[in-house]
N, C-alpha and C positions, 0 to 999 in steps of 0.2 A: 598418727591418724586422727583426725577429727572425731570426733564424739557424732553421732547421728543426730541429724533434728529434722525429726518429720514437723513440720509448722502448719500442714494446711487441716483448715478447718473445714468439714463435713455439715453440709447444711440437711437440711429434711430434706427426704425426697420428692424431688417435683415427678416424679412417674407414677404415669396412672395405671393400677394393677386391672388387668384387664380379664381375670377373671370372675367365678361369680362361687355363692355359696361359702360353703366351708373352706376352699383352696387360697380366696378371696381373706379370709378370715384370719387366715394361719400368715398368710401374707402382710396382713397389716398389724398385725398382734407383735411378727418377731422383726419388722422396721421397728416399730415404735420400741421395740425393748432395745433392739442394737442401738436405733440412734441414742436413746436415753441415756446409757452406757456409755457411748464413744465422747455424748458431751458430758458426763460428770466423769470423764478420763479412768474410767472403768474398763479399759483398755481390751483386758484379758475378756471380758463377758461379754464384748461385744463382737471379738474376731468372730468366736465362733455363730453368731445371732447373725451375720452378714452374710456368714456362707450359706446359714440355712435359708437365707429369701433369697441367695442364690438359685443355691440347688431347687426351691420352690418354684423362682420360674421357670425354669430349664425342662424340670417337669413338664409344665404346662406350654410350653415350646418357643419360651422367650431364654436365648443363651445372654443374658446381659450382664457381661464379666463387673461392669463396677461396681457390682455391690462383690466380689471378689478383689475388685480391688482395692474395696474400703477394708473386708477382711485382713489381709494381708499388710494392710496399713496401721492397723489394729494392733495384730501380733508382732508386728516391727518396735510399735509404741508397747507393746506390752514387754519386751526384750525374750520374745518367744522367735531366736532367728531361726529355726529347722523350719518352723511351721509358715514363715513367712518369706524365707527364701523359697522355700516349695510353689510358694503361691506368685511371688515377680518372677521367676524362671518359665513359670506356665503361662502368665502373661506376655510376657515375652517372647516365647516361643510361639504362642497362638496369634501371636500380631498387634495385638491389642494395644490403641493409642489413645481409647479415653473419649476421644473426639464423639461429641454427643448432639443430634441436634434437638431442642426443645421450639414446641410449639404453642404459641401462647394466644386469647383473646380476649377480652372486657366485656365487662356485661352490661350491658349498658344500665338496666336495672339500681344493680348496686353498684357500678364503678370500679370493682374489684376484676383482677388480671388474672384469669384460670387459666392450668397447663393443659392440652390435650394431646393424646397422641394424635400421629400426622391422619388416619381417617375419620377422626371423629371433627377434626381439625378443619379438615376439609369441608365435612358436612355440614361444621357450625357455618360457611358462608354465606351459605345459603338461607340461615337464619335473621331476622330481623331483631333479635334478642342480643346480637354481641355486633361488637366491631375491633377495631386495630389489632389485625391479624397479625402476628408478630412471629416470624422463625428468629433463633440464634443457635450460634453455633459454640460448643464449650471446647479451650483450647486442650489442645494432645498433653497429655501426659504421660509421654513416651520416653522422653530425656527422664523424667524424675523418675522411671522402673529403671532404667539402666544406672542411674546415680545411686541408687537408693541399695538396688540389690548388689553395684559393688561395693558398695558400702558394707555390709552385713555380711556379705563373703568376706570381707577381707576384716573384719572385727569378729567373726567367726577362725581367722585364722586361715582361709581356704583360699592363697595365693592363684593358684594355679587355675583353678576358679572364676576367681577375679580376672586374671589376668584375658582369660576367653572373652568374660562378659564384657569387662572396658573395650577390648579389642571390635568388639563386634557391635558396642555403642558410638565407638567414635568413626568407623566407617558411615555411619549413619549420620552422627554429627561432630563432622571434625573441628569444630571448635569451643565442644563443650568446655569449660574450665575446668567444671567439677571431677568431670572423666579424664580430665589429662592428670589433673591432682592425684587420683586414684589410679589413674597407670603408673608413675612410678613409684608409691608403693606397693603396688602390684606385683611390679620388676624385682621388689627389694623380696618380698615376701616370699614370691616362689626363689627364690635363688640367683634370678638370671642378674647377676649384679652390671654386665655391661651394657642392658638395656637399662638399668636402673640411672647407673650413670648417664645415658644419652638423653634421658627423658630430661634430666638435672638441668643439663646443660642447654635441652634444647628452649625450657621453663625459662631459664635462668636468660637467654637471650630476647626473650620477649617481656620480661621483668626482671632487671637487677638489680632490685631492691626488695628481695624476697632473702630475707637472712636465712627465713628456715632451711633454703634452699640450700644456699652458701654453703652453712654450718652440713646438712646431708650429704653436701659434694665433698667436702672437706675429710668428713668420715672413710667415704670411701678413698681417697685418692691417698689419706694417712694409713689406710690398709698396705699398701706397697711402696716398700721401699721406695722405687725407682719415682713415687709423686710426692714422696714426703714434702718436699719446695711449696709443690701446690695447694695440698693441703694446709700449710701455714698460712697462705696466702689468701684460700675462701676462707678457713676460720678468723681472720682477721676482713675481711669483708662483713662477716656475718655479724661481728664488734663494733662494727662501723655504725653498719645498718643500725644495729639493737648492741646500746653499750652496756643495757644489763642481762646480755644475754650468757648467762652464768654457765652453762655445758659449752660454750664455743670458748668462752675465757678458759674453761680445765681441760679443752682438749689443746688448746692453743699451748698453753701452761709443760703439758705434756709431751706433744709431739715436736716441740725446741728441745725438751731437756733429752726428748728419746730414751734407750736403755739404759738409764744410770745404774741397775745394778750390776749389767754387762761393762760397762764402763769402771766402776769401785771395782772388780774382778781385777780386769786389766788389770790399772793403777797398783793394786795390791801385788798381783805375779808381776811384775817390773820394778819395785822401788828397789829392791835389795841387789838384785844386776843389772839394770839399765834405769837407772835413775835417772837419765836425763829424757825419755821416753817420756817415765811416769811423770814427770813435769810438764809435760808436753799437752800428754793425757789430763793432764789437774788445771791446767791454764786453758784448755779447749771447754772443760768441763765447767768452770768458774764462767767461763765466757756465756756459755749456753742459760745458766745458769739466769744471769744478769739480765739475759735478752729477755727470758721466760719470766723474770720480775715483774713488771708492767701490768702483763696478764694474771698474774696471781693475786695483785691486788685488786683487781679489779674484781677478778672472782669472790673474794672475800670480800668485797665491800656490795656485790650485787646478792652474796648470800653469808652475810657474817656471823650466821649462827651454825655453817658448815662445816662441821671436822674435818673432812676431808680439805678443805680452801684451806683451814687453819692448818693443817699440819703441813701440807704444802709449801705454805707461804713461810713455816717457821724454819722448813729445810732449806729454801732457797734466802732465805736471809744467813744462818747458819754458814753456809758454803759461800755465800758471797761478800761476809767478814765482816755485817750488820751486826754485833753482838745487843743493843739496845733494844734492835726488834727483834730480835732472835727470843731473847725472853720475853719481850712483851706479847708474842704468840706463843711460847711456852705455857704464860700462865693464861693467856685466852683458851689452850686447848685444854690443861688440868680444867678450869670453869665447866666447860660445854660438856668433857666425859666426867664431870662430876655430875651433871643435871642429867646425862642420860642414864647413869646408872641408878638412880634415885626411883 
């Protein structure tokens, strides 16, 4: 899963607080501390400062979730997810899209652009003091609650969760990226593995050249028997894609050689009365062996400080009657668990 990145920046507030007195006070005392905060990336100090000019207009009977949802933006950037999922779940569910419109005019005096709200807005028209009456309109920021809080569901761990809320973001917008990206780990996370795979597959035919993909689908179809074929087949897509893609080279590595200790068993229960079996077994096994070569080098050369590549690579040379590289991965893996033990 992608690492979170909230990237938008929070400018001062253009709303004009339209109370008067002490309520007025408290209002502009705890913006100026949240915004203070949000821009010296004081993350934590500022969620809570945004709820309270929340909760301060709502009081005074302005519900104007953004500054909720600068909150919540806050505690996402602060890695406080309880507190921040609570907060895009309620957005979400209260409808909330962001969509803002501001009201602007010039003074003619000083030539500077003041916001107003829409009545006061209205009445400067009528003034000979301002001109170039200006609405705009700020875009929704609808897709980014649904992006955002499955995100945090699902780095939270709360599959099932997730899987509601993509669900219920992509009816809305079926061709978000980012939500189709988080439906299938959605699918993988709660359990439901043959949605996980549809998603894969359905990714994978509107881009195939998404290795990650590849390599994901490859995972699953190496889980059962009956796809082992297929799974060779994206893990080596996935190599294509990206040739230093070093877990697609060890699953690839793996799933050719399959159960080699199930196989040494065999081998071993058969040499002594059906030897010509256990040859059979040793010739199939060398084979596999040979094919999964390739790939282990490759692994070890995309990560050659890997013990795990290294000893692989020194088995399959080993069994496949390499003896020069046999030791010369011998003595690369003495090096690497001498420096780990160290």
């Amino acid at each position: 899963m992608k690492k979170l990145i909230l990237g938008m920046a929070i400018v001062a507030s253009a709303f004009v607080f339209g109370q008067k007195g002490d309520v007025n006070a408290q209002l502009q005392s705890a913006n100026k501390v949240a915004m203070d905060a949000y821009n010296s990336k004081n993350y934590a100090a500022a969620a809570p400062k945004f709820l309270e000019v929340y909760n301060l207009l709502k009081t005074s009977g302005q519900d104007d979730k953004t500054y909720m949802y600068y909150a919540g933006l806050s505690y996402a950037l602060a890695n406080n997810s309880d507190e921040s999922i609570k907060i895009y779940t309620d957005l979400i569910n209260s409808g909330y899209t962001g969509v803002q419109t501001t009201y602007t005019a010039k003074e003619k005096k000083t030539g500077e652009v003041k916001p107003f709200d829409k009545a006061t807005w209205d009445l400067m028209k009528k003034s000979p003091d301002y001109t170039d009456f200006k609405t705009e309109q700020t875009p929704s920021v609808e897709p980014d609650l649904y992006e955002t809080l499955s995100t945090l569901l699902l780095n939270a761990k709360k599959g099932n969760e997730a899987v509601a809320i993509v669900e219920k973001g992509l009816a809305k917008f079926p061709n978000n990226a980012k939500l189709k990206e988080a439906q299938s780990t959605a699918y993988f996370q709660s359990g439901n593995t043959e949605k996980f795979v549809a998603t894969l597959k359905e990714q994978l035919a509107k881009n195939p050249t998404d290795a990650t993909n590849w390599y994901n689908l490859g995972v699953m179809q190496s889980k059962d028997p009956a796809s082992v074929n297929d799974a060779i087949e994206s893990f080596k897509k996935a190599v294509e894609i990206k040739p230093d893609f070093a877990n697609a080279h060890q699953n690839l590595v793996f799933t050719i050689i399959g159960d080699d200790s199930k196989t040494v068993e065999q081998i071993n229960a058969l040499r002594k009365d059906k030897p010509d079996e256990a040859s059979k077994l040793i010739d199939g096994r060398r084979e596999r062996f040979a094919k999964a070569l390739p790939y282990a080098e490759n692994w070890y050369k995309a990560v050659p400080t890997s013990v795990d590549a290294v000893s692989a690579l020194k088995d399959i040379y080993v069994v496949t009657k390499n003896q020069a590289k046999a030791l010369e991965m011998k003595a690369k893996l003495a090096e690497l668990e001498g420096k780990a033990a160290k």
